[in-house]
C-alpha positions as CSV (number, residue, x, y, z in Angstrom):
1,X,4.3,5.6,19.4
2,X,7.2,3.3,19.9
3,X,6.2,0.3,18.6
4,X,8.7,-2.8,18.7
5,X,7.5,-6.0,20.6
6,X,10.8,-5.5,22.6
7,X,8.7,-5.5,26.2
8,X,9.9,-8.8,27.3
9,X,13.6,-9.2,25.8
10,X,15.1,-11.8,27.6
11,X,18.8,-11.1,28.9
12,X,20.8,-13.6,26.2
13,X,24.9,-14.1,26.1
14,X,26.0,-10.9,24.4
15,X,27.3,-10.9,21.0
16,X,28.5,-8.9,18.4
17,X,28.5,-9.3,15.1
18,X,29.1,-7.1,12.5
19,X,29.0,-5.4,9.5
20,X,31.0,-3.1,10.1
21,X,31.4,-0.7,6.9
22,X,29.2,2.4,7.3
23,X,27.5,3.2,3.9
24,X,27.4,6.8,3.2
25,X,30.3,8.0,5.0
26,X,31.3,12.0,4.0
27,X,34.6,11.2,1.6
28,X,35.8,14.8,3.6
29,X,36.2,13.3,6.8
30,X,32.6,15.7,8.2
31,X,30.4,14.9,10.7
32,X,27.7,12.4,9.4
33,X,24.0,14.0,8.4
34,X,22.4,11.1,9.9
35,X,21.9,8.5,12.8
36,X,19.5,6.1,12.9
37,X,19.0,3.8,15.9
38,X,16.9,1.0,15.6
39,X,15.7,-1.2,18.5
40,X,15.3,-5.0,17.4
41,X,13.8,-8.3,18.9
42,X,12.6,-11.1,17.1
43,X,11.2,-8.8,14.3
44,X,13.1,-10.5,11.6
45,X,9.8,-10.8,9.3
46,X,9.5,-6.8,9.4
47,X,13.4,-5.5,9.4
48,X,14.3,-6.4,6.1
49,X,11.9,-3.8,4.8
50,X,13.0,-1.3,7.3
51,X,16.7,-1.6,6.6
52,X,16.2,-1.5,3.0
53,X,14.3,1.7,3.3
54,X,17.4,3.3,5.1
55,X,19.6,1.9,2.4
56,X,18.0,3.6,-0.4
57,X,18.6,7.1,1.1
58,X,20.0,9.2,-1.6
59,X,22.1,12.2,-1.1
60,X,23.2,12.3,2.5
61,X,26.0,10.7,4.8
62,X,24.3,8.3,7.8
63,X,24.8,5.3,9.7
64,X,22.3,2.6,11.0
65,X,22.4,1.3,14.2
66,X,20.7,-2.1,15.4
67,X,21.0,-3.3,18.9
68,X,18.9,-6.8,19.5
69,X,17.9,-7.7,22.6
70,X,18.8,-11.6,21.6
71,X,16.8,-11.9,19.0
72,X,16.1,-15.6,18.1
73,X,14.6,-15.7,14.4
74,X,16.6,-14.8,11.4
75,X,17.0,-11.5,12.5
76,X,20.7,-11.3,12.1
77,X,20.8,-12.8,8.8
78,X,18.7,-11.0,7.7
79,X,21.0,-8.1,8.6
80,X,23.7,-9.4,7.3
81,X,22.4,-8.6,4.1
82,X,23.1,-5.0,4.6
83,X,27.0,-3.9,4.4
84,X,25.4,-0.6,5.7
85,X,24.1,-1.5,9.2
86,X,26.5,-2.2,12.6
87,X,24.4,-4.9,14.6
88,X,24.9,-5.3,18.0
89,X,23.2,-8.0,19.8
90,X,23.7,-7.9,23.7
91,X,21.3,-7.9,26.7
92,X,19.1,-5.0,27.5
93,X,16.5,-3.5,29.9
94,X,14.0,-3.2,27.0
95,X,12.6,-1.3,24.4
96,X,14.2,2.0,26.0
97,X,17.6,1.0,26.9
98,X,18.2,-0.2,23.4
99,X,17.6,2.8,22.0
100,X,19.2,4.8,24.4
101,X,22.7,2.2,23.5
102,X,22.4,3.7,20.0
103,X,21.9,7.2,20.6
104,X,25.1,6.7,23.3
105,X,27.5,5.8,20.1
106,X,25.6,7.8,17.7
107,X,28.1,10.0,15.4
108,X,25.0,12.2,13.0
109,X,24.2,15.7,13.2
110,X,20.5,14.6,13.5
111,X,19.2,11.2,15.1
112,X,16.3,9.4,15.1
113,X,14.7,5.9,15.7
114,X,13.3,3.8,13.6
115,X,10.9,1.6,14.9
116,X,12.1,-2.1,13.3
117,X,8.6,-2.5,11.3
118,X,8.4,1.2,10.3
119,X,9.8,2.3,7.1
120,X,11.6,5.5,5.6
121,X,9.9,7.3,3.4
122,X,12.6,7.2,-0.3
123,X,13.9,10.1,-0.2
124,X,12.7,11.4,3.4
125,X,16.2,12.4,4.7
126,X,17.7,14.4,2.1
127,X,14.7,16.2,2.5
128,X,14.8,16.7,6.6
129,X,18.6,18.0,5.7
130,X,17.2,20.5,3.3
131,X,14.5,21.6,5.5
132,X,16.8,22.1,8.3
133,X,19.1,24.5,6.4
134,X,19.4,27.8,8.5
135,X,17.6,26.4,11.4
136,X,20.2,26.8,13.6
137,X,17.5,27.4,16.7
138,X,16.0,24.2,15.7
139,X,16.3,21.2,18.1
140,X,13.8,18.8,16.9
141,X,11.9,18.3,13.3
142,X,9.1,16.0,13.6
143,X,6.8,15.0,10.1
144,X,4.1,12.9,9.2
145,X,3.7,9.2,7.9
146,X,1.4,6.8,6.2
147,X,-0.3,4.2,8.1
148,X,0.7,0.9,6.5
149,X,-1.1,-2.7,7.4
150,X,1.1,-6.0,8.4
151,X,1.8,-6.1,4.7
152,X,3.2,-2.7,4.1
153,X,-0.1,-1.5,2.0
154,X,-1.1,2.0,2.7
155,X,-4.5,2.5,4.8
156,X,-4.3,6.5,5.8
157,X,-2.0,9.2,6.0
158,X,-1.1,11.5,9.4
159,X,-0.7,14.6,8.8
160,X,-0.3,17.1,12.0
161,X,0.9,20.8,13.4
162,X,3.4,23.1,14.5
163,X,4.1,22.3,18.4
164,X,1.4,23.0,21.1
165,X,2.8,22.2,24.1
166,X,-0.2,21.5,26.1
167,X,-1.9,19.6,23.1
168,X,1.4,17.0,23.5
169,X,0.8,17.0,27.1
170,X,-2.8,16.5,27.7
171,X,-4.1,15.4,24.2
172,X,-1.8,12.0,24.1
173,X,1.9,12.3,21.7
174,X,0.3,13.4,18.1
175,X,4.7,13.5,17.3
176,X,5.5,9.8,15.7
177,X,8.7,8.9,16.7
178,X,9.3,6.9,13.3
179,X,9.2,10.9,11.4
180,X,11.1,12.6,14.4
181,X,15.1,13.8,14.4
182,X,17.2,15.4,17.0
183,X,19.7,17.6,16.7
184,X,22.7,15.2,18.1
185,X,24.6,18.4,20.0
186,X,21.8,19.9,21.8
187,X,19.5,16.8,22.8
188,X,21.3,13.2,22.4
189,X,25.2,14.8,22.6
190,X,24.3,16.2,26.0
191,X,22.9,13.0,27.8
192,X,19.2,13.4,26.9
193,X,17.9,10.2,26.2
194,X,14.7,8.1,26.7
195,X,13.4,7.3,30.2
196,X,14.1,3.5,30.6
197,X,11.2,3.3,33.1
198,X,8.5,3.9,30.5
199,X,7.5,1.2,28.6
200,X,4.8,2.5,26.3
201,X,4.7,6.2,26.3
202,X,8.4,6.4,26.3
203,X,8.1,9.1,23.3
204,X,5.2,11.3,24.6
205,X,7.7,11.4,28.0
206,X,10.7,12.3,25.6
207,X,9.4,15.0,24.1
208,X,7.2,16.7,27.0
209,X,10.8,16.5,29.0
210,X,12.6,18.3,26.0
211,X,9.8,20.7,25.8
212,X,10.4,21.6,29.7
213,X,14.0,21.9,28.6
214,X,13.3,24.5,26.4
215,X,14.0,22.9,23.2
216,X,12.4,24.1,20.5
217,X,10.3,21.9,17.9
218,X,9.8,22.7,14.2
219,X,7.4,20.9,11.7
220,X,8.0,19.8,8.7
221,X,4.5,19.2,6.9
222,X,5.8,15.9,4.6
223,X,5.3,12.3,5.0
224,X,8.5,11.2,6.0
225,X,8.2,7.5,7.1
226,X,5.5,4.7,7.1
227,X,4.2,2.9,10.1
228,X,2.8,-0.1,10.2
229,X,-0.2,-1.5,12.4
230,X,-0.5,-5.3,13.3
231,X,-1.3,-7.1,15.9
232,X,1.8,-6.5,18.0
233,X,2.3,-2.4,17.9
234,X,3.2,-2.0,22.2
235,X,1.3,0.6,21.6
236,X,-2.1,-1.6,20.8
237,X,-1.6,-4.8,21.6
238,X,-3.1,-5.0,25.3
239,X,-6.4,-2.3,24.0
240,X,-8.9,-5.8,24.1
241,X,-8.1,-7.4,27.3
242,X,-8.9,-10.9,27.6
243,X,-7.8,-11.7,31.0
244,X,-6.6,-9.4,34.6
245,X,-2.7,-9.8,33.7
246,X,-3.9,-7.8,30.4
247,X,-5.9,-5.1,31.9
248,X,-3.4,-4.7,34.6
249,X,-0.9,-4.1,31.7
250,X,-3.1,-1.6,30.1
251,X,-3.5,0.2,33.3
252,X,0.5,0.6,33.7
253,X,0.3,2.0,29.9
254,X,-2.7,4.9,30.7
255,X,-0.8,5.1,34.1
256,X,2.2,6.3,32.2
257,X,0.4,8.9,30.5
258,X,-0.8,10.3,33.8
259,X,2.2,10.7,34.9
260,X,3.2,12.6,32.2
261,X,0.8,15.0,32.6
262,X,1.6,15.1,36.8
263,X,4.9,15.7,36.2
264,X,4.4,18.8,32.9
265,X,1.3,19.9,33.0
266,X,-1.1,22.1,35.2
267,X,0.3,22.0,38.6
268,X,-1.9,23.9,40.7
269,X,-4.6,21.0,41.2
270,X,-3.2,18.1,42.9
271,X,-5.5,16.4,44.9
272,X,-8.1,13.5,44.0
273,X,-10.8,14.3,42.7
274,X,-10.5,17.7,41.6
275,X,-7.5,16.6,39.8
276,X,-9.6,14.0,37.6
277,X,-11.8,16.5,36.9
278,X,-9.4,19.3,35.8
279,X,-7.3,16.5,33.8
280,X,-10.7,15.6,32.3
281,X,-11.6,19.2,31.2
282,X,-7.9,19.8,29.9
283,X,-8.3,16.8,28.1
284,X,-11.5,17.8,26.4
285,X,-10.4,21.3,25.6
286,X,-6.7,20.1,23.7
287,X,-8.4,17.3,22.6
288,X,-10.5,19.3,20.1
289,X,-7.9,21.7,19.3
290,X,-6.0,19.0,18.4
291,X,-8.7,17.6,16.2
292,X,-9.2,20.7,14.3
293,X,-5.4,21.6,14.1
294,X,-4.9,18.3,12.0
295,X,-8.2,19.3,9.6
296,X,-6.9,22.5,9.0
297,X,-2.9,21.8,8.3
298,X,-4.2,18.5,6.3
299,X,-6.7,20.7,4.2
300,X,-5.3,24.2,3.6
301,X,-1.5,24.0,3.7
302,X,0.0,21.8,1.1
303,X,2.8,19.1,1.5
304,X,6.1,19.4,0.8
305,X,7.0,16.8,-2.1
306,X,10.1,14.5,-1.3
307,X,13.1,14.8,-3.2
308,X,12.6,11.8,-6.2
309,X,15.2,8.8,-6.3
């Protein structure tokens, strides 16, 4: 679900500029509770809501990462208004590589990314840092989120499941990346970061790779973050095609999620056009265990409240 309009970042003349000063730093010299990376270009209308919702985190240590791609709205000004973000503008390869910059210099116990028009939920990670108390096993806690329109007003919540495997492989990523932290010694700390060569699925890769690593997922059923829907989500924005270049570009997108299921899923069918039809069965089959999964956990168990600010 990584959703930043960052697919055609131009390569600009690197800069840096910065603030510096990390809010929230532990006064005992420990390990930060939190990273968060976010990827930015030309989103300067959405990341002043973003970065205040990071700011208002109550209760834990954290810094914010920003690397821009060379942004060219007011972006950085915008930025500037926050003494607790480090902004780094410089060229990348996209979306991917971006995020991959932060989670190379990031100093939390847990990381995440923030998607530059998605929000923290207030209070959100004080209460991932509680939840992961004595889940020493644990290498990823994933949430849900509100949907939120272009304007930030709420349209549905998404609540989901403890991990299926198969259901993330065949059923499409039901994790949000915008509600998702990794533990920064077993996953980010040891090289593991995003596949630059995916463009839109570059989270449903992430976590069916760390899932064939053996690292083990834990849900948290609480609405950590909000993420917004407009007309620019990556995600979405190439689902009406108007034109060939269009479809071709929403080809590459459900091409990526084949792959993904080529390279974890069933193995022992691989030939055309037996594999469509065992893909399409799978499909079917996680598809609705997905669908009831979410009724179930959304109905019967109940939320855990957020810490209040």
């Amino acid at each position: 679900m990584s959703e930043n309009s960052h697919e055609k970042a131009p390569l600009r003349k690197q800069s840096e500029s910065m603030n510096h000063q990390i809010a929230n730093e532990p006064a005992d010299g420990h390990q930060l509770d939190f990273t968060i990376v976010t990827a930015s270009y030309n989103y300067g209308h959405f990341i002043r809501e973003c970065l205040e919702s990071v700011s208002c985190q109550k209760g834990v240590s954290f810094e914010h990462l920003i690397f821009d791609g060379g942004s060219t709205d007011q972006t950085a000004e915008v930025v500037a208004d926050f003494p607790h973000a480090k902004f780094v503008q410089e060229p990348d390869e996209g979306m991917s590589d971006a995020i991959n910059k932060g989670f190379a210099k990031a100093k939390g116990k847990w990381v995440m990314w923030l998607n530059t028009d998605d929000r923290l939920k207030p209070g959100a990670l004080k209460a991932v840092l509680d939840f992961a108390k004595g889940k020493d096993e644990t290498d990823v806690i994933y949430g849900g989120w509100d949907f939120i329109d272009k304007e930030g007003q709420y349209l549905r919540s998404m609540t989901i499941f403890p991990f299926q495997k198969s259901i993330l492989c065949y059923a499409g990523c039901y994790i949000g990346s915008t509600a998702a932290f990794y533990r920064n010694s077993t996953i980010i700390g040891e090289g593991i970061h995003l596949d630059k060569s995916f463009r839109y699925v570059m989270d449903g890769e992430y976590y069916n790779r760390l899932a064939s690593l053996g690292k083990r997922f834990t849900y948290m059923h609480a609405l950590l973050a909000d993420f917004r829907i407009h007309g620019m989500n990556l995600s979405f924005r190439h689902q009406q095609c108007s034109n060939v270049s269009e479809e071709l570009i929403l080809q590459k997108q459900y091409a990526e999620s084949i792959a993904i299921r080529r390279a974890y899923g069933w193995h022992q069918v691989v030939r055309p056009p037996w594999v469509l039809f065992v893909d399409g069965l799978l499909i079917s089959i996680y598809g609705l265990q997905k669908f009831l999964l979410k009724r179930i956990y959304r109905m019967i168990i109940p939320l855990i409240q957020l810490p209040k600010s």
